[in-house]
mmJSON file of the N, C-alpha and C atoms, coordinates in Angstrom:
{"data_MODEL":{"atom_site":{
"group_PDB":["ATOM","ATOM","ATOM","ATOM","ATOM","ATOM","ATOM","ATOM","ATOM","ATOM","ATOM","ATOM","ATOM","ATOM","ATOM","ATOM","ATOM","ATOM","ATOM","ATOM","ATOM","ATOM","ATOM","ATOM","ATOM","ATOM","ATOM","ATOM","ATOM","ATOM","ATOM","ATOM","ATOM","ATOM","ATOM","ATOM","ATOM","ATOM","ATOM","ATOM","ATOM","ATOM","ATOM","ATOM","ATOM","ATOM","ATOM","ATOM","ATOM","ATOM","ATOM","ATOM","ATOM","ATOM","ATOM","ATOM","ATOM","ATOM","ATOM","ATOM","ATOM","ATOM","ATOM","ATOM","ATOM","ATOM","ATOM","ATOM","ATOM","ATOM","ATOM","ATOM","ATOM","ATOM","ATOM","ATOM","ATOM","ATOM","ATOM","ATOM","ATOM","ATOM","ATOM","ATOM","ATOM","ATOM","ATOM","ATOM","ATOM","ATOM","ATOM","ATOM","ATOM","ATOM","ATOM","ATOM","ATOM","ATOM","ATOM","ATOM","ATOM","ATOM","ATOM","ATOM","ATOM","ATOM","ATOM","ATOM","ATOM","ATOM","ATOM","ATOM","ATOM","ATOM","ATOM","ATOM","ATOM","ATOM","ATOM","ATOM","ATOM","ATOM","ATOM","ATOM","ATOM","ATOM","ATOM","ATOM","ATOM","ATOM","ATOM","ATOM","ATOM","ATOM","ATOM","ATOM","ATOM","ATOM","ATOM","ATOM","ATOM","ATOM","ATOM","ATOM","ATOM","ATOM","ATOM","ATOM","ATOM","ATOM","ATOM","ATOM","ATOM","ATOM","ATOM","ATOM","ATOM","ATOM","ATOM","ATOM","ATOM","ATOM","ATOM","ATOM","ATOM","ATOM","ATOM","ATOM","ATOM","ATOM","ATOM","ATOM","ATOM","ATOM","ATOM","ATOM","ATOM","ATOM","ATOM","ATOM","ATOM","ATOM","ATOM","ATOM","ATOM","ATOM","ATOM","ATOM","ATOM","ATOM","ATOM","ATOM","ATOM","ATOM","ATOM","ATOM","ATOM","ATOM","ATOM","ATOM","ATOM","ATOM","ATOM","ATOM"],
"id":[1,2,3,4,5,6,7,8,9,10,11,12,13,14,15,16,17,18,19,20,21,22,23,24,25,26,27,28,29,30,31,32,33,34,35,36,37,38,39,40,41,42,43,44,45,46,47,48,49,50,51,52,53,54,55,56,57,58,59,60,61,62,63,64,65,66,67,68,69,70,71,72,73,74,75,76,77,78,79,80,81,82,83,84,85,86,87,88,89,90,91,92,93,94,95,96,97,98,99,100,101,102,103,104,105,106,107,108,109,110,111,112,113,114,115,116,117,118,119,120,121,122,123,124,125,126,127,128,129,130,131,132,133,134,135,136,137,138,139,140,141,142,143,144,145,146,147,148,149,150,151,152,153,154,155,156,157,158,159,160,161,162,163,164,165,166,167,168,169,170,171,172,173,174,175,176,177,178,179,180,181,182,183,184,185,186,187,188,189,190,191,192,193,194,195,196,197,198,199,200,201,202,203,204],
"type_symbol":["N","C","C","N","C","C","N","C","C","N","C","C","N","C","C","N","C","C","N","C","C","N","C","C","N","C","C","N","C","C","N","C","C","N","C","C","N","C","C","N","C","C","N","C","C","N","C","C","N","C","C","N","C","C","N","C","C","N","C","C","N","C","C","N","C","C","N","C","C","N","C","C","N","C","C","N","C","C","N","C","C","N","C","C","N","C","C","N","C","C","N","C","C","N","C","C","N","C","C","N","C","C","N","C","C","N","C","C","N","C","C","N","C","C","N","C","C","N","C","C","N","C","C","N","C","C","N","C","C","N","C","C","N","C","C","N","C","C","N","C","C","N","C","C","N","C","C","N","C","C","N","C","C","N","C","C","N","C","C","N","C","C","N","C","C","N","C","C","N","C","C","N","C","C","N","C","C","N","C","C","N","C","C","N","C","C","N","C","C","N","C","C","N","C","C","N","C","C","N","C","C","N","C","C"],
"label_atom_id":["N","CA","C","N","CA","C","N","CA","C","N","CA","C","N","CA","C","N","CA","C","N","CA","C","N","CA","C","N","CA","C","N","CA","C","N","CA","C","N","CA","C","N","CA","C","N","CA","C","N","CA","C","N","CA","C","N","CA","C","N","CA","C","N","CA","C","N","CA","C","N","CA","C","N","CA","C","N","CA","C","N","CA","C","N","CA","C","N","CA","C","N","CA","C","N","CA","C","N","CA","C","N","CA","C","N","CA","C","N","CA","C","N","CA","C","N","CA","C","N","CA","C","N","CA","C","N","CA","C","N","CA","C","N","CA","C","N","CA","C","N","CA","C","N","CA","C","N","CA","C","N","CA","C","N","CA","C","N","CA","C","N","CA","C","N","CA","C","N","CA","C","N","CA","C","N","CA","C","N","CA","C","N","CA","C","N","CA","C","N","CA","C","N","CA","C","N","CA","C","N","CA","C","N","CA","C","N","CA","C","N","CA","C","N","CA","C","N","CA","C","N","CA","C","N","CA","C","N","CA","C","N","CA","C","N","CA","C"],
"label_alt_id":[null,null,null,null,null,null,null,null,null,null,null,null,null,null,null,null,null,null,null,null,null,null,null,null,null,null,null,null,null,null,null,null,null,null,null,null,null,null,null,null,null,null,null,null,null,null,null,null,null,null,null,null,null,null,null,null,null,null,null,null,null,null,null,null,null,null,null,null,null,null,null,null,null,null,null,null,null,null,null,null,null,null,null,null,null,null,null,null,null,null,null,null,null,null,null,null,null,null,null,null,null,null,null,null,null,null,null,null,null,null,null,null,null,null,null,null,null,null,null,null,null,null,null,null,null,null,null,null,null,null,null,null,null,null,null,null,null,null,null,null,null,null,null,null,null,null,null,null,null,null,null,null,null,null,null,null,null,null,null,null,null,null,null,null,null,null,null,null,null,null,null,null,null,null,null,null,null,null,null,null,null,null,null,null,null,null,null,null,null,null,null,null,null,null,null,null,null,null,null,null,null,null,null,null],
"label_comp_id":["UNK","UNK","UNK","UNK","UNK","UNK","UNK","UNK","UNK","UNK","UNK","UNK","UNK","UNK","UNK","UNK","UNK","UNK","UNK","UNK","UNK","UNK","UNK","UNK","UNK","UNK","UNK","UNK","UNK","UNK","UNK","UNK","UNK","UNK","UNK","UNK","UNK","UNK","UNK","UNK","UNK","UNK","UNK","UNK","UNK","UNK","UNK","UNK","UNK","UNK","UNK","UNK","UNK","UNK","UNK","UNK","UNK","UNK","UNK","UNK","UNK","UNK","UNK","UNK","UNK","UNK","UNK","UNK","UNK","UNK","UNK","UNK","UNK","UNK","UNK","UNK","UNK","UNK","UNK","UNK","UNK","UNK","UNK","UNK","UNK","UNK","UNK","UNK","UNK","UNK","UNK","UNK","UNK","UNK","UNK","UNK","UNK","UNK","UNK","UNK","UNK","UNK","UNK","UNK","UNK","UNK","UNK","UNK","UNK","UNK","UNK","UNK","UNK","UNK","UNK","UNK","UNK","UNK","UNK","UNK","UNK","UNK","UNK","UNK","UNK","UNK","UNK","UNK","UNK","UNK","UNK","UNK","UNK","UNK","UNK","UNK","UNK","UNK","UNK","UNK","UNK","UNK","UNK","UNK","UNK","UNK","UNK","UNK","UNK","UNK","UNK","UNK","UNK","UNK","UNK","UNK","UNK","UNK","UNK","UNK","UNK","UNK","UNK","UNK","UNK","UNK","UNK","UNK","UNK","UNK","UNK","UNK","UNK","UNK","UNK","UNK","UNK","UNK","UNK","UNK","UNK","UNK","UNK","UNK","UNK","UNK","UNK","UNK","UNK","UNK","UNK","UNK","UNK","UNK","UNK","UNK","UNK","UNK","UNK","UNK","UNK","UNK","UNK","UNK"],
"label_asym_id":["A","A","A","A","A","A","A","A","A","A","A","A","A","A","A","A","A","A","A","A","A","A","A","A","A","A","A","A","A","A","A","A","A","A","A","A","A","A","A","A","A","A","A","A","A","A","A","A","A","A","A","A","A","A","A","A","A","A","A","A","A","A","A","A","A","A","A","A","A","A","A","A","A","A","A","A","A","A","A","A","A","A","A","A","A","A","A","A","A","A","A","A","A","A","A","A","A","A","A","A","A","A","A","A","A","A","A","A","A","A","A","A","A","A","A","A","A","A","A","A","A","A","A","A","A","A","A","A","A","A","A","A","A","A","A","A","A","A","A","A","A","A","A","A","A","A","A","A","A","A","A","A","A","A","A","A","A","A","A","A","A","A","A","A","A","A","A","A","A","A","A","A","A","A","A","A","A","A","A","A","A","A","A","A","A","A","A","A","A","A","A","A","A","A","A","A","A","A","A","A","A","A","A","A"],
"label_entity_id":["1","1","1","1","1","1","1","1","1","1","1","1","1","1","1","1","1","1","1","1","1","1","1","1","1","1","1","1","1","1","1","1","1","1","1","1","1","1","1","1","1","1","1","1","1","1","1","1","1","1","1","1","1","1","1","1","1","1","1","1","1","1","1","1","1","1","1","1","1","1","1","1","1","1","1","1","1","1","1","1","1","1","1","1","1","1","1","1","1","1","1","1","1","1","1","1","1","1","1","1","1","1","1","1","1","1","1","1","1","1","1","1","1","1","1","1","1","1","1","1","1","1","1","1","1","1","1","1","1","1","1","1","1","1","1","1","1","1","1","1","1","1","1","1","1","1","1","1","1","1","1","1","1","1","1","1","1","1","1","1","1","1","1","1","1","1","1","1","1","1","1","1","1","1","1","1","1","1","1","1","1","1","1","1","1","1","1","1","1","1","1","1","1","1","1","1","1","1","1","1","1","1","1","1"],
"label_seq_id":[1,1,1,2,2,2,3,3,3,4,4,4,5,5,5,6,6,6,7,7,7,8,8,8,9,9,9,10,10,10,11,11,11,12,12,12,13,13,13,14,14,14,15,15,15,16,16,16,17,17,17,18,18,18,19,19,19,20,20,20,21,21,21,22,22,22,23,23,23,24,24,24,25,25,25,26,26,26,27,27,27,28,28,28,29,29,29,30,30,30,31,31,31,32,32,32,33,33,33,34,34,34,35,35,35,36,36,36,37,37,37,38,38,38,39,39,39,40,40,40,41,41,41,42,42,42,43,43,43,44,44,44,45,45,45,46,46,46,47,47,47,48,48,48,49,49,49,50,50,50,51,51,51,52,52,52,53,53,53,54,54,54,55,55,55,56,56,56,57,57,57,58,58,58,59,59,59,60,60,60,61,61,61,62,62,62,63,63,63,64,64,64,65,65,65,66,66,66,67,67,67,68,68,68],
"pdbx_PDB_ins_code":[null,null,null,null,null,null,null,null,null,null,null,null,null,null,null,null,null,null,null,null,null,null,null,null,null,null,null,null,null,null,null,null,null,null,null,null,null,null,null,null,null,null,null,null,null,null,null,null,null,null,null,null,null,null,null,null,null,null,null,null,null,null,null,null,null,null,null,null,null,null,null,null,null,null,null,null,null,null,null,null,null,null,null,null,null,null,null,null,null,null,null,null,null,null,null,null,null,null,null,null,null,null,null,null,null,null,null,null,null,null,null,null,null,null,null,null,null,null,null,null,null,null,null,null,null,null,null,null,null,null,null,null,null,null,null,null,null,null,null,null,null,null,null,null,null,null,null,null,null,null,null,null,null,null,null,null,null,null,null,null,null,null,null,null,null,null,null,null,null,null,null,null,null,null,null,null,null,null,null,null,null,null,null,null,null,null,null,null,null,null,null,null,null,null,null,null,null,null,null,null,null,null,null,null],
"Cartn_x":[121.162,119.796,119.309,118.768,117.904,117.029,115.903,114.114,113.838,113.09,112.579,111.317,111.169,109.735,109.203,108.059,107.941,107.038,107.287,106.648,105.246,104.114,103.117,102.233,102.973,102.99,104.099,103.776,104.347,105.73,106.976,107.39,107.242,108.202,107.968,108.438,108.722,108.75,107.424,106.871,105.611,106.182,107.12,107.784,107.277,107.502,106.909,108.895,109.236,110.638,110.675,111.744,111.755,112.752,113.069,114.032,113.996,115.163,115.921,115.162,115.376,114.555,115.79,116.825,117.421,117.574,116.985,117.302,116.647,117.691,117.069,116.332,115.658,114.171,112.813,113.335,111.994,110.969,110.184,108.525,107.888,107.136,106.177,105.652,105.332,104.895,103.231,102.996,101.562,101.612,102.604,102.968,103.856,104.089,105.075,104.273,104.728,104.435,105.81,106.106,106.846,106.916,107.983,108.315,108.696,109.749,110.539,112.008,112.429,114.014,114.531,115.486,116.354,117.693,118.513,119.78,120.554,119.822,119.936,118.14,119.049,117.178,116.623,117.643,117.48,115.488,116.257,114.805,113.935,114.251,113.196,112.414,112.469,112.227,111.411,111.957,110.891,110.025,110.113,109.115,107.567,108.168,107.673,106.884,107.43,106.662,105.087,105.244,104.001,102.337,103.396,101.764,101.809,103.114,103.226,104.243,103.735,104.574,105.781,105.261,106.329,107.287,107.838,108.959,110.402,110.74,112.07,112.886,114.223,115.101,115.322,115.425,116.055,117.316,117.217,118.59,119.931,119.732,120.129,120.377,119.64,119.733,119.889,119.134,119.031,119.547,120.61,120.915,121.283,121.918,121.848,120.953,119.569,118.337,118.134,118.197,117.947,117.839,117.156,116.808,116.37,116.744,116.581,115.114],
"Cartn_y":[-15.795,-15.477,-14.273,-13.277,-12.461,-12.481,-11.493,-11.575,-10.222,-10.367,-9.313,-8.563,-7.495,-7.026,-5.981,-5.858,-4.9,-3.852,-2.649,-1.397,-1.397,-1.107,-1.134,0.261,0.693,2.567,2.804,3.533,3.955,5.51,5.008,6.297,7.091,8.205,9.341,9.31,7.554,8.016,6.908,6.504,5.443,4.163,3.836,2.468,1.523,0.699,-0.453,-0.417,-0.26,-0.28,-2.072,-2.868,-3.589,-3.84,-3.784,-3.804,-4.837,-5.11,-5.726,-6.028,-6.997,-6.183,-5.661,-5.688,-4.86,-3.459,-3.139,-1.665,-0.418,0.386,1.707,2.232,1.583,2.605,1.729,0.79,-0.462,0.449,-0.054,0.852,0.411,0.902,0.559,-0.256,-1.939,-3.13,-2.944,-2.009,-1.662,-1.426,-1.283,-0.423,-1.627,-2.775,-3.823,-5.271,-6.343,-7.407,-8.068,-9.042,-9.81,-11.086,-10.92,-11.636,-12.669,-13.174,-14.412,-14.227,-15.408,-15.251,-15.38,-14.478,-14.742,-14.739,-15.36,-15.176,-13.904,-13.105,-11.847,-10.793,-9.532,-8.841,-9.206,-9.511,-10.036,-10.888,-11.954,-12.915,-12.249,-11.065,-10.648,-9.706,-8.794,-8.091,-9.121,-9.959,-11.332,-10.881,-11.225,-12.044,-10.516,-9.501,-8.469,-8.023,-8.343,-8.029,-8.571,-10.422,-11.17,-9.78,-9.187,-8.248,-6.923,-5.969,-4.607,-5.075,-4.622,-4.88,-3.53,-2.496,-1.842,-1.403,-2.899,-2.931,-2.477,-1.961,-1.878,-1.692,-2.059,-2.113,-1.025,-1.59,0.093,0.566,1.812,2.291,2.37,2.114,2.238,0.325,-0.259,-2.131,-3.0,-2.52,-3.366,-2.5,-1.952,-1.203,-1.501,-2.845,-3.868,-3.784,-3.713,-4.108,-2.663,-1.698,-0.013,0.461,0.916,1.678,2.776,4.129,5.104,5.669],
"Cartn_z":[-174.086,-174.493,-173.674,-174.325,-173.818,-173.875,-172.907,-173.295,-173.609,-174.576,-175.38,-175.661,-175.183,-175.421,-176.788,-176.817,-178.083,-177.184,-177.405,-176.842,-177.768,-176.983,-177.598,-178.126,-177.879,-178.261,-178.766,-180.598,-181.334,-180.963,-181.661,-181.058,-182.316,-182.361,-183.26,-184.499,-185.118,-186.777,-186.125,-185.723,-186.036,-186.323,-185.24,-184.977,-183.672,-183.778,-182.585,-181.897,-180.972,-180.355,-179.957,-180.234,-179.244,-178.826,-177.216,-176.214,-175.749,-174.915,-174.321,-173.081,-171.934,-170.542,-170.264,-169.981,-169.086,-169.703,-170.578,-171.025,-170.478,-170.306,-169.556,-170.32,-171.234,-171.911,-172.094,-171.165,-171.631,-170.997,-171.707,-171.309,-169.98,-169.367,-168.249,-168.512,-167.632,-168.249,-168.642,-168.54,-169.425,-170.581,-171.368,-172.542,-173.577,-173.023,-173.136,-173.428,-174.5,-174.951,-174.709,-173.966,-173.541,-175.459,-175.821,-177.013,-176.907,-175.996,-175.966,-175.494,-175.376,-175.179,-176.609,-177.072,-178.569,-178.213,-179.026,-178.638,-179.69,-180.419,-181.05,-181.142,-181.531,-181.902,-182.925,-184.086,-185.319,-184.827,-184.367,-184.132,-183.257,-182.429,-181.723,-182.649,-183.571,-184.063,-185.359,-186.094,-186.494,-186.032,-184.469,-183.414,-183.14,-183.344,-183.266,-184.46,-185.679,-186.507,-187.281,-186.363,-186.226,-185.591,-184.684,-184.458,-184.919,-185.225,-185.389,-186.66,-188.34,-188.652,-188.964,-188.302,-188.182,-186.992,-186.616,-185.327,-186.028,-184.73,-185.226,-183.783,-183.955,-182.917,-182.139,-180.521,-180.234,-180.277,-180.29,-180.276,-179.432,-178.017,-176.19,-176.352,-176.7,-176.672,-177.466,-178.774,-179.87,-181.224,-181.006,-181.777,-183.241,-183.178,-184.655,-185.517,-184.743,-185.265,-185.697,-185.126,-185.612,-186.445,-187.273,-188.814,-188.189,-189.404,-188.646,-190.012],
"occupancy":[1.0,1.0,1.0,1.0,1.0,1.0,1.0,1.0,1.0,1.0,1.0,1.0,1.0,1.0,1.0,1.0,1.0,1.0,1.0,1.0,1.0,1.0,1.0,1.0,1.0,1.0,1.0,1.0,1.0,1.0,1.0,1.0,1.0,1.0,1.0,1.0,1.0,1.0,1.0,1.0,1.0,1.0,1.0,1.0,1.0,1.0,1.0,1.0,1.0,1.0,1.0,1.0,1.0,1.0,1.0,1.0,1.0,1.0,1.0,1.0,1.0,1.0,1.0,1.0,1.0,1.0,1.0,1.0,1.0,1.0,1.0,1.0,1.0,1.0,1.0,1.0,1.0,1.0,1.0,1.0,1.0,1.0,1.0,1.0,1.0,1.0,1.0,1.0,1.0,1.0,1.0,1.0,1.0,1.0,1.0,1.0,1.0,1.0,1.0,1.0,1.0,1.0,1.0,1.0,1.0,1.0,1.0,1.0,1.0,1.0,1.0,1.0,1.0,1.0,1.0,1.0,1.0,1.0,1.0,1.0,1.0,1.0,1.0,1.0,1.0,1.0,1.0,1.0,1.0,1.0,1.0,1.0,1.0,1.0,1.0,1.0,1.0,1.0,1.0,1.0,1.0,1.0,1.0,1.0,1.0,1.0,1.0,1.0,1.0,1.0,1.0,1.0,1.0,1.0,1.0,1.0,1.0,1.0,1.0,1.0,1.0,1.0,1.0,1.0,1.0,1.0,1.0,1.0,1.0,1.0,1.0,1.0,1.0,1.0,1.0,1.0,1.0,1.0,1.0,1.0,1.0,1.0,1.0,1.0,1.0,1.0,1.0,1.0,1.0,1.0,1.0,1.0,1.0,1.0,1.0,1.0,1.0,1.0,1.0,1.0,1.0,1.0,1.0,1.0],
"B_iso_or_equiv":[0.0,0.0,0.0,0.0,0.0,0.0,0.0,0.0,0.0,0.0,0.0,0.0,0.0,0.0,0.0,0.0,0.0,0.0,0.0,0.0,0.0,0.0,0.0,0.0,0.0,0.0,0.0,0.0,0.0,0.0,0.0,0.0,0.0,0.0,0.0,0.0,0.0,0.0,0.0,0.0,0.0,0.0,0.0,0.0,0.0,0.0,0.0,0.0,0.0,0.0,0.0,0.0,0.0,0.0,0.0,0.0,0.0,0.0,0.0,0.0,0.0,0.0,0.0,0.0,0.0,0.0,0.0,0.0,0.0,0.0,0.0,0.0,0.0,0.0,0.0,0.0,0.0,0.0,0.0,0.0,0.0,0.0,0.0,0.0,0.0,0.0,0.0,0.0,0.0,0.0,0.0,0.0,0.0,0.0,0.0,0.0,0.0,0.0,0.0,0.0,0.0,0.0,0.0,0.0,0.0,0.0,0.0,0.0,0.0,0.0,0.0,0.0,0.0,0.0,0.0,0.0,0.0,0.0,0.0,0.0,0.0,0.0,0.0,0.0,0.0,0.0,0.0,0.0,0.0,0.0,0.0,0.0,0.0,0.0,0.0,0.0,0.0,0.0,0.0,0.0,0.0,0.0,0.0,0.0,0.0,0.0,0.0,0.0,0.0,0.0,0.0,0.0,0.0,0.0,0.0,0.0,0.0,0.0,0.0,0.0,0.0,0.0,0.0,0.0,0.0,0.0,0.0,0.0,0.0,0.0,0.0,0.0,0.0,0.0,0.0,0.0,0.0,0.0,0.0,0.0,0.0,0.0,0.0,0.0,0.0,0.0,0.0,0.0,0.0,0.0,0.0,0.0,0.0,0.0,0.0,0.0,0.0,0.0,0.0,0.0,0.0,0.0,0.0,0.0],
"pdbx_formal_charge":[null,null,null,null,null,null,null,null,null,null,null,null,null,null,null,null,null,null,null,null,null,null,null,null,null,null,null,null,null,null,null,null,null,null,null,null,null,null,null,null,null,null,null,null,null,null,null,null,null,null,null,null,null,null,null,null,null,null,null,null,null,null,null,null,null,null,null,null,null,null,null,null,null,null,null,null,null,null,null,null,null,null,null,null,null,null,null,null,null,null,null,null,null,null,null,null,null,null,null,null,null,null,null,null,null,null,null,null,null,null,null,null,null,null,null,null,null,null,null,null,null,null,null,null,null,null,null,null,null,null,null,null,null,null,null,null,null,null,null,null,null,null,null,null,null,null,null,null,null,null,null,null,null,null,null,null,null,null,null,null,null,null,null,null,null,null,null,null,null,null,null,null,null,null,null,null,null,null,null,null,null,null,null,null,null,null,null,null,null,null,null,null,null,null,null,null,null,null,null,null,null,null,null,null],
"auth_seq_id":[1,1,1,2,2,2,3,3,3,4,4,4,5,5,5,6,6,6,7,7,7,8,8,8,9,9,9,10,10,10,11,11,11,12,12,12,13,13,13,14,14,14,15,15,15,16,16,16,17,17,17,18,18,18,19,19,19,20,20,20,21,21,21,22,22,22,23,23,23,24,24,24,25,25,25,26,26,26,27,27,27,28,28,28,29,29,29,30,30,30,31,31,31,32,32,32,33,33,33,34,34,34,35,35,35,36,36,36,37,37,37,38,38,38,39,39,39,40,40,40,41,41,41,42,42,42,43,43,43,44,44,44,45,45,45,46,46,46,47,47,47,48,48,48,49,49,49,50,50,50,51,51,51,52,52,52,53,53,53,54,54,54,55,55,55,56,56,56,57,57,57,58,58,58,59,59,59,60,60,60,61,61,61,62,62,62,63,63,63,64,64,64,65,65,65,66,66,66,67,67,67,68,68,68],
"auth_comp_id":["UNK","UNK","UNK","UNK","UNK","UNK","UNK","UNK","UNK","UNK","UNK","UNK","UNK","UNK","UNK","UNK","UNK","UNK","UNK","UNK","UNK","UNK","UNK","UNK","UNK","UNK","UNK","UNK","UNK","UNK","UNK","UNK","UNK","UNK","UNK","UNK","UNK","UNK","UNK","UNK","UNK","UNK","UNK","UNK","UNK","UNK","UNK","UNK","UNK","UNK","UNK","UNK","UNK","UNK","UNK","UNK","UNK","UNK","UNK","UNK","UNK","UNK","UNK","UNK","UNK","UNK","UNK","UNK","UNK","UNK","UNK","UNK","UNK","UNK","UNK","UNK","UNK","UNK","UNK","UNK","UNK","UNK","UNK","UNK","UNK","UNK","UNK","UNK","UNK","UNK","UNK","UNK","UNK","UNK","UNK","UNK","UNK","UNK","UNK","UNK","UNK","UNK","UNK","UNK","UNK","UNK","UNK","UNK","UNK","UNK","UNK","UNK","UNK","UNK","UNK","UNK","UNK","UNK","UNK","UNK","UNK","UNK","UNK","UNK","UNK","UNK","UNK","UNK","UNK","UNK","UNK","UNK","UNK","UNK","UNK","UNK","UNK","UNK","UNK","UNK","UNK","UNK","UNK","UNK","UNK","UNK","UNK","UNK","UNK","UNK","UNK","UNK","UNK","UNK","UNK","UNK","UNK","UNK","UNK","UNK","UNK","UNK","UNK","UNK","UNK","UNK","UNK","UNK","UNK","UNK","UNK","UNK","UNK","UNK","UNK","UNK","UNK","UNK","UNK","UNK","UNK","UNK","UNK","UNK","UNK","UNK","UNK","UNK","UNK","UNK","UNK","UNK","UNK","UNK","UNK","UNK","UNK","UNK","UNK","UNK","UNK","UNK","UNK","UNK"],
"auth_asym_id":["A","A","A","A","A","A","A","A","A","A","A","A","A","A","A","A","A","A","A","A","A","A","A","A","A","A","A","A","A","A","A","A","A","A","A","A","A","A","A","A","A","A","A","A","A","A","A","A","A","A","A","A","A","A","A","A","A","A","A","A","A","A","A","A","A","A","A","A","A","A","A","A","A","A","A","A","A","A","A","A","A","A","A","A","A","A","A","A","A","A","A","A","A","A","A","A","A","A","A","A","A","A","A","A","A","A","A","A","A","A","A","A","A","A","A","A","A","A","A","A","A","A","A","A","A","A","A","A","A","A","A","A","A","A","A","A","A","A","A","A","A","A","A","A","A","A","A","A","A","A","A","A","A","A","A","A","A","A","A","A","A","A","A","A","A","A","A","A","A","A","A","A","A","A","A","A","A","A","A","A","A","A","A","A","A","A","A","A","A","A","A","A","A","A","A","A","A","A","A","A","A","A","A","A"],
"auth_atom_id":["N","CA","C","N","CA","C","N","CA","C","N","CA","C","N","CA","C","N","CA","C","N","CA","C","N","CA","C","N","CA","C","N","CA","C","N","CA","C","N","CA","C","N","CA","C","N","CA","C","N","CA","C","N","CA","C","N","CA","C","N","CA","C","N","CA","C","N","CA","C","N","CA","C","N","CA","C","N","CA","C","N","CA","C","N","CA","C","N","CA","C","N","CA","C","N","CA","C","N","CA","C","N","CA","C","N","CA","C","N","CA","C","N","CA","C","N","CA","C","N","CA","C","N","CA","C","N","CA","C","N","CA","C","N","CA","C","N","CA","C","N","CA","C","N","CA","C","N","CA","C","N","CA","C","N","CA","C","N","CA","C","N","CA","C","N","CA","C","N","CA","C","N","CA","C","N","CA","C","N","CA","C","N","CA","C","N","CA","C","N","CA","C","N","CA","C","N","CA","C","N","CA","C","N","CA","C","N","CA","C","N","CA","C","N","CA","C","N","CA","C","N","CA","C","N","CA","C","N","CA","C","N","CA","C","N","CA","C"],
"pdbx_PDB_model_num":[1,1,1,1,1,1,1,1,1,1,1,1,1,1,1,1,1,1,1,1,1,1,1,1,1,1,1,1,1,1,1,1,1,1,1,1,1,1,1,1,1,1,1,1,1,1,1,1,1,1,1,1,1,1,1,1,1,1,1,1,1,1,1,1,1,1,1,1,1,1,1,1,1,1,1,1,1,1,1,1,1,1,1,1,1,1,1,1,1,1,1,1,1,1,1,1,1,1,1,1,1,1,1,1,1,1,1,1,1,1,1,1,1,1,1,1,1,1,1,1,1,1,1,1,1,1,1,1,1,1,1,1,1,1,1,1,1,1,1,1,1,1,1,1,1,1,1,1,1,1,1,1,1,1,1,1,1,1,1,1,1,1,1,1,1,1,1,1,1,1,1,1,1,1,1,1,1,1,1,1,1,1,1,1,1,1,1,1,1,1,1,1,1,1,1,1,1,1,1,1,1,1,1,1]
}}}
């Protein structure tokens, strides 16, 4: 299981990112919504779209989840 956050600032197509914690691009915990533990992004990205429904995976962690 991992824990998963959703970036709360849009990046540059106007996506919600959500990472991994251990990922070298997780945002500054000001910028960050702590999601849950999932045992894929699949369910974190679910879990993300309850508040932003335009989440999407990152690319560096959650790359499965990634739409470009």
């Amino acid at each position: 299981m991992d824990r998963y956050y959703v970036h709360t600032l849009t990046d540059a197509q106007g996506d919600h990112e959500v990472h991994k914690s251990t990922c070298d691009k997780l945002p500054k915990s000001e910028n960050r919504i702590y999601l849950g533990e999932f045992s894929n992004c699949q369910q974190a990205v679910i879990e993300a779209k309850k508040r932003y429904s335009n989440s999407n995976g990152c690319y560096w962690c959650s790359r499965d989840c990634h739409t470009t």
